[in-house]
N, C-alpha and C positions, 0 to 999 in steps of 0.2 A: 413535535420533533419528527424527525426522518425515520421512515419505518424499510427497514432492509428489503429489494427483492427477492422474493422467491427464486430459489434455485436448488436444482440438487446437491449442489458445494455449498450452498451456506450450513454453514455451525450451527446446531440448535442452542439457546438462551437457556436451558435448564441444565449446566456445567453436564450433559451426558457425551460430550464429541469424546467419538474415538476412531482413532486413526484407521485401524482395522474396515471401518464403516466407508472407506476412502478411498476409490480406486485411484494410483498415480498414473495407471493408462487411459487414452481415451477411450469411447465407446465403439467398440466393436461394428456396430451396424449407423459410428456416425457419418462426419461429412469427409472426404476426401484431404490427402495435404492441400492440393489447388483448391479445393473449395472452402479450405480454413482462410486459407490465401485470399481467396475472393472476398469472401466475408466479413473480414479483416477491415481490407477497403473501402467498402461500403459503411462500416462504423466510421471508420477514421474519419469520413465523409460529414459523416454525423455529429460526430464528436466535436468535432472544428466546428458545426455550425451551433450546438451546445453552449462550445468555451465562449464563443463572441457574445451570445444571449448572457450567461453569466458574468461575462466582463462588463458588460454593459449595464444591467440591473444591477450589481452591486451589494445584491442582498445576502446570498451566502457563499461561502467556502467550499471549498473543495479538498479533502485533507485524502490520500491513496500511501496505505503503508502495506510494506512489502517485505517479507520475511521468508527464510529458505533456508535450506543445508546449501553447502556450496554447490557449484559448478548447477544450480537449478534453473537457472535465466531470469536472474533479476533486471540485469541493465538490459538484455538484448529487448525483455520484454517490456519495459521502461520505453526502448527508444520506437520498437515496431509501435506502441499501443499509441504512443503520441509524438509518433511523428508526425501529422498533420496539424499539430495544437501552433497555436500564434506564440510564438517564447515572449511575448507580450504581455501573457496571462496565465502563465504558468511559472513555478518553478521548483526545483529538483534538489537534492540534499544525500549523500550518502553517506551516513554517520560509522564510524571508523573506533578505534578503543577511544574514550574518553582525556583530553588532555588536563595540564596540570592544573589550570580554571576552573573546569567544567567537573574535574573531582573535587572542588571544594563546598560544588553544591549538590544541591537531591540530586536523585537520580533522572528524574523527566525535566529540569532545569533546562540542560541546554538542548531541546528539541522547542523550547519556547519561543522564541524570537528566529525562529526558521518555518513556524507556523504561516499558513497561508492569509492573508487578508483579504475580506468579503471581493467577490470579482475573481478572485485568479483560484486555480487548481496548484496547487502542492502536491509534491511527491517527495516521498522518505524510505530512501533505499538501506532496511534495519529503519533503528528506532530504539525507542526506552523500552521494547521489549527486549531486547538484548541483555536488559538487567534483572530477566526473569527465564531469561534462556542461556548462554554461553557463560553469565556469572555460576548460573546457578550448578550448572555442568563442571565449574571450574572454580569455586566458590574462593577459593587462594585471593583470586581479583578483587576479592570485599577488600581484602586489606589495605589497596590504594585507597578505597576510599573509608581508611580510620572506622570499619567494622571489625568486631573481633567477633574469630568466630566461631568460639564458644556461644555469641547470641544467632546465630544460624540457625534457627528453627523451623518448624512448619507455623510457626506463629508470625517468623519473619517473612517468609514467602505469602502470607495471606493477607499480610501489613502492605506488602510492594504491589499484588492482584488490585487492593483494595484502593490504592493510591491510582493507580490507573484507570479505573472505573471512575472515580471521582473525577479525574480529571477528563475523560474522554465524556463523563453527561456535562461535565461543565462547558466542552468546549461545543455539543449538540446544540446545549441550552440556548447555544449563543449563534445557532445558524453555522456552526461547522458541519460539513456533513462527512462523517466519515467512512472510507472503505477498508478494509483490512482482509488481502491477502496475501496466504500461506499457498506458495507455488510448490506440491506434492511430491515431491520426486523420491523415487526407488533407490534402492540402493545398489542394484545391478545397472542402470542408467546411468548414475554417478559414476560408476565406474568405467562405465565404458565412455564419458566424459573427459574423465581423468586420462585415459588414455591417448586422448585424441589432443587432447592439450602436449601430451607427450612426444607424439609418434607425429605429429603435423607442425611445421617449424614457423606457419604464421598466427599459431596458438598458443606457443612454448611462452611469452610471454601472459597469460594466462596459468600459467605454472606456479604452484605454489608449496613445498615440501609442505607445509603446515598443515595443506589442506588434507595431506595423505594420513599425519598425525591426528588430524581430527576426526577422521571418518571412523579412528578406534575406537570412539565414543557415541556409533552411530546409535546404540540402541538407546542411549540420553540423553538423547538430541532427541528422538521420535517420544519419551515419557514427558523432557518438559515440554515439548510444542502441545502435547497434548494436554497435560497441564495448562498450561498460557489460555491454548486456544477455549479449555471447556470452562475458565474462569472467568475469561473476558471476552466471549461473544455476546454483542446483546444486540437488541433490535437496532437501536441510536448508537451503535458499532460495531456491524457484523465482521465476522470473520468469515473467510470463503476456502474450501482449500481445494484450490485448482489442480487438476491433476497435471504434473508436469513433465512425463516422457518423453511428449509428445509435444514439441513447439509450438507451431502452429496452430494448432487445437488448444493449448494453453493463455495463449496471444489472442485468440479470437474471444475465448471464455470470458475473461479479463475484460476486453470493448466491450462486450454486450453487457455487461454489470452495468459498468461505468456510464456506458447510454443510457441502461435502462433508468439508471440511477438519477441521471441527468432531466431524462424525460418527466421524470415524475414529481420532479419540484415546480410544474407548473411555468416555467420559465417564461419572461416577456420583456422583450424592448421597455424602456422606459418613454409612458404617456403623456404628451403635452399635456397640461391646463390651458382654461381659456385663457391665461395672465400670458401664459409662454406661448398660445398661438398669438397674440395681439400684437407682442414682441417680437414672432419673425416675419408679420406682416411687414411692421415699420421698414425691419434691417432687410425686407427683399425690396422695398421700396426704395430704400437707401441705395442698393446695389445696383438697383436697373436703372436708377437716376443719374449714375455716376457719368 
């Protein structure tokens, strides 16, 4: 199976992540806004010529899950990291509160058939961690789906870690290769976020009162992500937690995962046989005879 790269934002596999360990700034002595800029493009570069190699062999998947406090840059970064991908070989999902379907089954049910098939990259803007994170902050939501929760325990949170794990080696097993990033953002950023959605009138759409409701829960939001995160990092599904103050350094961090990631599955064009050269002998003979 796929063995995570190195990096200083990967999660370590022995449930120790702690947020504290995590800056959400960049590095002080890194690269430049324009040279995140630059760098950026030079992946994209890369990337694009990645997704065609993987479209084309056919062999694995590509699954990118992305989780945050609000106002962190999921889509922005969604759309800067691949905007040079073929939408031929890609596609994209942002999962929203659960509908009246989708509560009749488990809870990673309907992330199932919005899975990526062997060839294309997938992206999942949220996810079935959402039912380890924003339920678990707001547990009342079990009720839709007919939990009582009287059985709310830490036996049931280690039952839904446990389900995820199963299912995220199951999907390794199988040639998915997964990525899982948590974009870091502060809570002084968010704020000054929030306000610029407010005070800027081509943002205001971006406006959300709820989100201001929610940020009262900031400090349980920062226990389960780290929860989530030190339960379900593992080599065959790392979790990465990208520092997110900072855009552009956030955007760039993100491509070079994903390259590296890319890179290291060996990737190649698919090789004629001698059956299938002898075959386009004939049909070039055919064509120049025409």
């Amino acid at each position: 199976m796929f063995e995570a790269i190195p990096s200083p934002y990967l999660a370590p596999f022995d449930g120790k992540f702690r947020i504290k360990d995590y800056s959400t700034a960049s590095p002080k002595d890194g690269l430049s806004k324009h040279e995140c800029k630059k760098r950026l493009q030079e992946l994209s570069v890369s990337l694009s010529d990645l997704q065609r190699v993987l479209y084309a062999q056919s062999e694995y998947s590509l699954l990118l899950i992305f989780q945050a406090i609000d106002a962190a840059g999921k889509d922005s970064t969604v759309r800067a990291v691949m905007d040079s991908v073929d939408p031929n070989g890609c596609q994209a999902y942002s999962f929203q509160a659960p509908n009246s379907e989708e509560l009749k089954h488990d809870f990673i049910w309907r992330t199932v058939n919005k899975l990526p098939p062997h060839g294309r990259i997938g992206i999942f803007n949220r996810s079935y961690y959402e039912e380890v994170l924003i339920v678990k902050v707001h547990p009342e939501l079990l009720k839709n789906q007919k939990i009582n929760l009287s059985d709310i325990n830490k036996t049931f949170w280690n039952n839904r870690y446990e389900s995820i794990l199963d299912h995220e080696k199951h999907l390794a097993r199988n040639k998915t290769v997964i990525l899982k990033f948590w974009l870091n953002l502060s809570r002084k950023e968010q704020k000054r976020r929030f306000l610029s959605r407010i005070d800027e009138p081509q943002k205001n759409w971006k406006f959300c009162t709820d989100d201001i409701n929610e940020r009262q829960y900031w400090d349980d939001y920062m226990q389960v992500y780290q929860t989530a995160i030190a339960n379900t990092s593992r080599p065959w599904a790392p979790w990465y937690a990208i520092p997110a103050d900072n855009k552009p350094y956030m955007r760039m961090c993100v491509a070079d995962i994903i390259v590296a990631t890319l890179r290291s599955l060996g990737l190649n064009y698919p090789r004629l046989g001698p059956n299938e050269f002898k075959e386009f002998k004939k049909m070039r003979e055919l064509l120049e005879n025409e």
